[in-house]
N, C-alpha and C positions, 0 to 999 in steps of 0.2 A: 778462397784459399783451398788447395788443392791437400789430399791427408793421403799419409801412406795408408796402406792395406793395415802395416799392422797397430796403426792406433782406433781403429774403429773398432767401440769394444766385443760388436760380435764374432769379431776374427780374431780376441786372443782365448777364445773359449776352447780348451781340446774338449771337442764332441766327441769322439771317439771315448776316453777316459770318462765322461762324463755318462755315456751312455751305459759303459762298462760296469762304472762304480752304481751307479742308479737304478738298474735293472736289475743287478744280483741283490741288493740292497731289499728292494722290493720286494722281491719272488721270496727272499728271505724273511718279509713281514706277513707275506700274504700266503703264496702256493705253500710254504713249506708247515705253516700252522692249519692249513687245509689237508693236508698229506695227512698231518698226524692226528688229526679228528676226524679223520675220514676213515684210516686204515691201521692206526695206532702205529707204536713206535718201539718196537723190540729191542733184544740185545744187540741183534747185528749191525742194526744200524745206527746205533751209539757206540759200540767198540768202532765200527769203522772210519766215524766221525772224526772221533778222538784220534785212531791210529793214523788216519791222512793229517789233520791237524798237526798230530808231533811231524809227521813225517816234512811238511809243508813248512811249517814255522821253526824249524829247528835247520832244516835248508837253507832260510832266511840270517838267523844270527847265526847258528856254526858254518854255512858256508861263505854265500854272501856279502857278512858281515866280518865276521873273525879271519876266517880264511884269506878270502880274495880281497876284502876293501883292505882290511890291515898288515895283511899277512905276518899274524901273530901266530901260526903254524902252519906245517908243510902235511899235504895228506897223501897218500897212494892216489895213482888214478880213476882206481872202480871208485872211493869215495868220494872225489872229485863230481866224479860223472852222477852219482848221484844225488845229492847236494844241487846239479845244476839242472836237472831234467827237474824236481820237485821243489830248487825255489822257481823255475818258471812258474810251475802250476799255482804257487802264490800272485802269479801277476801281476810284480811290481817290479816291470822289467827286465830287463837282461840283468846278467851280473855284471857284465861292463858298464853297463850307464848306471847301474845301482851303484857303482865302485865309484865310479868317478863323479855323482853327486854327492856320495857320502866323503870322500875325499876333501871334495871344498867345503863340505858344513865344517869339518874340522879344520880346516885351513882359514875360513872367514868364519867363524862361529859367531852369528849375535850381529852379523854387519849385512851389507846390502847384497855382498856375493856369495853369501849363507843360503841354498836352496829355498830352505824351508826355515827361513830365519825367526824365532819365538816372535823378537822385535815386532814384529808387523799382526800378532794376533797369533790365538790361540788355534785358531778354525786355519787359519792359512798355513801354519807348522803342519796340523794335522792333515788337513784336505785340499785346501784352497791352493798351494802353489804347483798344485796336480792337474787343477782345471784350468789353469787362464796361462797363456803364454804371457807374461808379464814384457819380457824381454828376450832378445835373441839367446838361445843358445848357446853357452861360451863352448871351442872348441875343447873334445876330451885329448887333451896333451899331460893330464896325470893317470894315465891308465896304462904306460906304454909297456909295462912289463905284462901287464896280462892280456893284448893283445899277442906277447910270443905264448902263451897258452892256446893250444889248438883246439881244444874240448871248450877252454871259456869264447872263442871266436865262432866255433860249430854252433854253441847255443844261441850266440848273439844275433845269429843269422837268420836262425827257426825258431825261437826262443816261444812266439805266439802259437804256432803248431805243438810244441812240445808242452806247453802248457794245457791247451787244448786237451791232449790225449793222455798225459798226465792225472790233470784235474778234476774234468769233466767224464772221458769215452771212459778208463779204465778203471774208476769207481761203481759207473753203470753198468759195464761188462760182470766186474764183480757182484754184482746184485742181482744182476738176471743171474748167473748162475747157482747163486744163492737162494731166489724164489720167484725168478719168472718176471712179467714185465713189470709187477706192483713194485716187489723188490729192488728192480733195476730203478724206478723211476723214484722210488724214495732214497736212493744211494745217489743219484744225480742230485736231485732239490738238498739232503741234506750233508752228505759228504763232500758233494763237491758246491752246491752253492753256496749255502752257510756256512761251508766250512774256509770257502773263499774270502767272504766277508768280515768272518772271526778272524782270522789270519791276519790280514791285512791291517785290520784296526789295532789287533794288537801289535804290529808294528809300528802303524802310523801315531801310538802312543807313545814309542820311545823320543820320536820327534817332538811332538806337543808337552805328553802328562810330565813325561822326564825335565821338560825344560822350565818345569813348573812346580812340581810338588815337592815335596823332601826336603833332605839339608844340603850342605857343602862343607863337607867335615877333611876335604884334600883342598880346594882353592874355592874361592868366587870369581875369579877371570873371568868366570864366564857363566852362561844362566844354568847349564847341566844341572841335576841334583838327584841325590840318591834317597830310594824311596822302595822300600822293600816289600810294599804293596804293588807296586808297579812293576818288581820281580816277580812274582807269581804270576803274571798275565803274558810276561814278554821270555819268557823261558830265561829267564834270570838279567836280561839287560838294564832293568831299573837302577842298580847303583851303576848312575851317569856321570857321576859328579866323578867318580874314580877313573871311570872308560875315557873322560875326557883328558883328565890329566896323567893318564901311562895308555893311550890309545893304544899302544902294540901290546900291552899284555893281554894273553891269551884268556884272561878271567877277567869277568865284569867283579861279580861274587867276590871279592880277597879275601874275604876272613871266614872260616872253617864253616862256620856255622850259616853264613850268607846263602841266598837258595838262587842256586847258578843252575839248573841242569844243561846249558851250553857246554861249562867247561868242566863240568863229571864227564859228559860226554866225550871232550878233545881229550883227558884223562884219561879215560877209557879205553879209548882207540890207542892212544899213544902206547899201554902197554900191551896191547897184543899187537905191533905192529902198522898198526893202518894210520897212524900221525905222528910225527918228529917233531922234532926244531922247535917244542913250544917255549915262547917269549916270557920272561916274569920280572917285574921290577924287583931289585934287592929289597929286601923287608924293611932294612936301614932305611931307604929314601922311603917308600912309603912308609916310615915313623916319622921321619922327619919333615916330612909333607906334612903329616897331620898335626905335628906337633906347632910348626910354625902356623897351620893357621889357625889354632885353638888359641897361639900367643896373638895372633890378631884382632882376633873377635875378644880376645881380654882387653891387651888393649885399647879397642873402639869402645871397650862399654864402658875404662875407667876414664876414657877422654870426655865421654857422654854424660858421663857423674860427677868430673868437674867441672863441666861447663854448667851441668844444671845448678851445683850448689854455687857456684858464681854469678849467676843469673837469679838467684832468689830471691826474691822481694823480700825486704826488710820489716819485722812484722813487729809495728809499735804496740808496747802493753800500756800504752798510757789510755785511762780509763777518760770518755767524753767527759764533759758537764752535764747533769742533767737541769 
């Protein structure tokens, strides 16, 4: 019997991805704890860490993700431009193909056209459906408005060059100038490789930890769940359970006290000018979201407590014979 190419399982392996994700991964377990017991580890190269990191991960959910997958706000174009030059340097593709897989998680959430569907494991939400071509890829025919974007088309085209020199060259540039080639080559291993690898996990947690941890204080439709430990890691994306059911509001975070730095940021912007148009569900529906489903989960548990006490076994006091 004769097999296509693509069911033989070493050709649905993406080598490329694979080599990518495993080799910073590494350098990150090995070179970079050599760096710093070799040559110690300063200020500079902890604020730089951190400041690529915000700059990298905050690309990802304020641009990426709020901006272009939802367009739950409008930005100037220098924002724009920047946003897509530093989530390259995250290297989790373009923001068109990031758009249009994150599009059908939300359109098939939890089912078999779900990218990264919880369904099938934890490791495959998180990593696994990055390495193996499971299946051909459906055409991107949801992404047709940010194709007329000429900046999101620019990136899509060089998006791996831009990240490159994003990521990697101009972390290093800054380090050599900062203290020569030790400098330089500790701002490569730990700003931009580690910093590569923090980034991305913390992303690929909102996929996986989000579809896992927490509660569902807006619906259960679907596995989403808010977890406000999983806010601090993802710059405020952990309450999912919300993001899933008002996906265009521009806040993960709703409630005052919730730790969003995404949308202090779209805040921010918007009032000095550099973002408009942001989206917000009436406060009314989000009550009444939550209210309905606190009356469900009532509900379920007084359905739960009569069935148990009707199921009781009958508990006779009649004493044996001895």
């Amino acid at each position: 019997m004769t097999l296509s190419k693509f069911n033989i399982p070493w050709s649905r392996v993406e080598w490329v991805t694979c080599f990518f994700l495993g080799g910073t991964l590494l350098l990150t377990l090995t070179a970079v704890p050599w760096y710093i017991l070799t040559y110690g580890l300063d200020w500079f190269q902890v604020g730089l860490f951190f400041f690529w990191f915000f700059l990298t991960g905050m690309s990802i959910t304020f641009g990426y993700h709020r901006l272009f997958s939802h367009r739950s706000f409008q930005a100037k174009a220098p924002l724009r431009l920047v946003t897509l030059l530093f989530g390259a340097a995250a290297f989790e593709n373009s923001a068109l193909d990031w758009s249009s897989d994150h599009r059908r998680h939300h359109k098939h959430v939890d089912h078999e056209d779900d990218p990264y569907d919880i369904s099938k494991g934890f490791f495959y939400a998180h990593l696994g459906w990055m390495l193996f071509k499971l299946k051909p890829l459906p055409p991107m025919e949801n992404v047709a408005d940010l194709r007329k974007d000429p900046l999101v088309m620019w990136q899509h085209r060089y998006w791996h060059l831009i990240g490159f020199a994003t990521g990697f060259i101009l972390p290093t540039i800054i380090g050599y100038l900062y203290g020569g080639p030790v400098a330089a080559l500790g701002a490569f291993l730990i700003s931009g490789v580690a910093r590569t690898v923090a980034v991305q996990h913390s992303t690929f947690c909102i996929n996986s930890a989000c579809h896992t941890l927490g509660t569902q204080p807006y619906s259960n439709r679907c596995s989403a769940k808010d977890s406000w430990v999983m806010a601090l890691f993802t710059f405020g994306e952990g309450y999912h359970n919300f993001h899933h059911e008002f996906q265009h509001d521009y806040r993960n975070g709703v409630k005052p006290w919730q730790f969003d730095p995404t949308k202090w940021m779209i805040w921010t912007l918007n009032k000095v000018g550099l973002t408009s148009g942001l989206r917000q569900v009436p406060n009314d529906k989000i009550t009444t979201c939550q209210e309905n489903e606190r009356l469900r989960r009532l509900g379920q548990a007084e359905d739960i407590e009569q069935m148990t006490e009707e199921n009781m076994p009958i508990m006779s006091t009649r004493k044996s014979a001895s």
